[in-house]
C-alpha positions as CSV (number, residue, x, y, z in Angstrom):
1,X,-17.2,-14.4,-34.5
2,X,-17.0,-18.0,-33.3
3,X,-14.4,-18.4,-30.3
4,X,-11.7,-21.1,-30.9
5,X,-13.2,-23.8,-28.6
6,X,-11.1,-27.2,-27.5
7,X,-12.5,-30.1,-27.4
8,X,-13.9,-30.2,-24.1
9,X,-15.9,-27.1,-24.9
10,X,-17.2,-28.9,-27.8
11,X,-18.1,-31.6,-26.1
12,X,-19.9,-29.8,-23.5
13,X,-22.0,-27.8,-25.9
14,X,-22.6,-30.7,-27.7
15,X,-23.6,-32.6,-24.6
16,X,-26.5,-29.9,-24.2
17,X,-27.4,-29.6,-27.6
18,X,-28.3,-33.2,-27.7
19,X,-30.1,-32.8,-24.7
20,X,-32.0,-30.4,-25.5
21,X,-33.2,-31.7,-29.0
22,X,-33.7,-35.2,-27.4
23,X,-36.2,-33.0,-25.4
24,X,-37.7,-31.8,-28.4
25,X,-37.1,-28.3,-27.3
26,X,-36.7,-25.3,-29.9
27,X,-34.2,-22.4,-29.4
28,X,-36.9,-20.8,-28.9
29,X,-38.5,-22.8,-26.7
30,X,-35.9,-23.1,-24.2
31,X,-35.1,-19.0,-24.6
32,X,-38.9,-18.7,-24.1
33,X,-38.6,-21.2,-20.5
34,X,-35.6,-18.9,-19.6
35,X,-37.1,-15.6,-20.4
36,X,-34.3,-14.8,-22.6
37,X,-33.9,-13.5,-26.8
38,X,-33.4,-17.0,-29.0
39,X,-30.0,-15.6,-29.7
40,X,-28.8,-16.4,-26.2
41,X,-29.2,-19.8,-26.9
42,X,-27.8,-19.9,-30.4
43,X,-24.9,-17.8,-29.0
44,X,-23.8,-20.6,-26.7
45,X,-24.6,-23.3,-28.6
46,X,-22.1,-21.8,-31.8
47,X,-19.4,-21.3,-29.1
48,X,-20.0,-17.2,-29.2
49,X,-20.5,-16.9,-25.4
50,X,-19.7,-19.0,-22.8
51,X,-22.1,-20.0,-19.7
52,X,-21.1,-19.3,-16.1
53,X,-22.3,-22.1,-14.1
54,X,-25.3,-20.7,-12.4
55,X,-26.3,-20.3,-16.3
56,X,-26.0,-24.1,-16.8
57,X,-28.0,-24.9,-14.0
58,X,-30.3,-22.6,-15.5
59,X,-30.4,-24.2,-18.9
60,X,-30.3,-27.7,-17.7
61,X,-33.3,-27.7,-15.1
62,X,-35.4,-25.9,-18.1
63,X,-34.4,-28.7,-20.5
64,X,-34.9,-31.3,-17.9
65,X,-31.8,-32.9,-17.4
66,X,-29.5,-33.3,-14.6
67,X,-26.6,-31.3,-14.6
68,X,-25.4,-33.6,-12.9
69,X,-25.7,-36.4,-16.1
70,X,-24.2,-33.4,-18.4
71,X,-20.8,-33.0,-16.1
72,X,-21.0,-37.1,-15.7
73,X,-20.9,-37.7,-19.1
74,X,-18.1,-34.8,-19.8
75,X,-15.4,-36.2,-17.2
76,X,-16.1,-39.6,-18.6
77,X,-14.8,-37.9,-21.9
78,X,-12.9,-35.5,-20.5
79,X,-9.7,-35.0,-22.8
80,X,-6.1,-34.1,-21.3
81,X,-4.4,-31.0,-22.2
């Protein structure tokens, strides 16, 4: 069952689904890097289960990316309630 995500969520899981692919990583690439099942990974990407933020460091560092570039580019877009 998908959550009901605003659009800040979307955003954010977009924001590392793009990076991700633009890294030419798998899902089960990155789950292998993380020593995790492939479903983690498509779990938070669909919205299923949320990540806390040591998670997201996690994910970002074994993508590559600066977590730092991710939260950048999501306050620049951030949407008001």
């Amino acid at each position: 069952m998908t959550r009901q995500l605003n659009d800040n969520n979307k955003l954010f899981l977009k924001l590392i689904f793009n990076a991700r692919k633009r890294m030419g990583l798998t899902q089960k690439k990155l789950a292998d890097v993380l020593h995790k099942n492939q479903s983690y990974i498509s779990k938070y990407e669909n919205g299923d289960r949320r990540l806390d933020v040591i998670e997201f460091l996690d994910v970002a560092h074994a993508i590559g990316v600066s977590a730092k570039e991710i939260i950048s580019e999501l306050e620049r877009n951030w949407k008001k309630k």
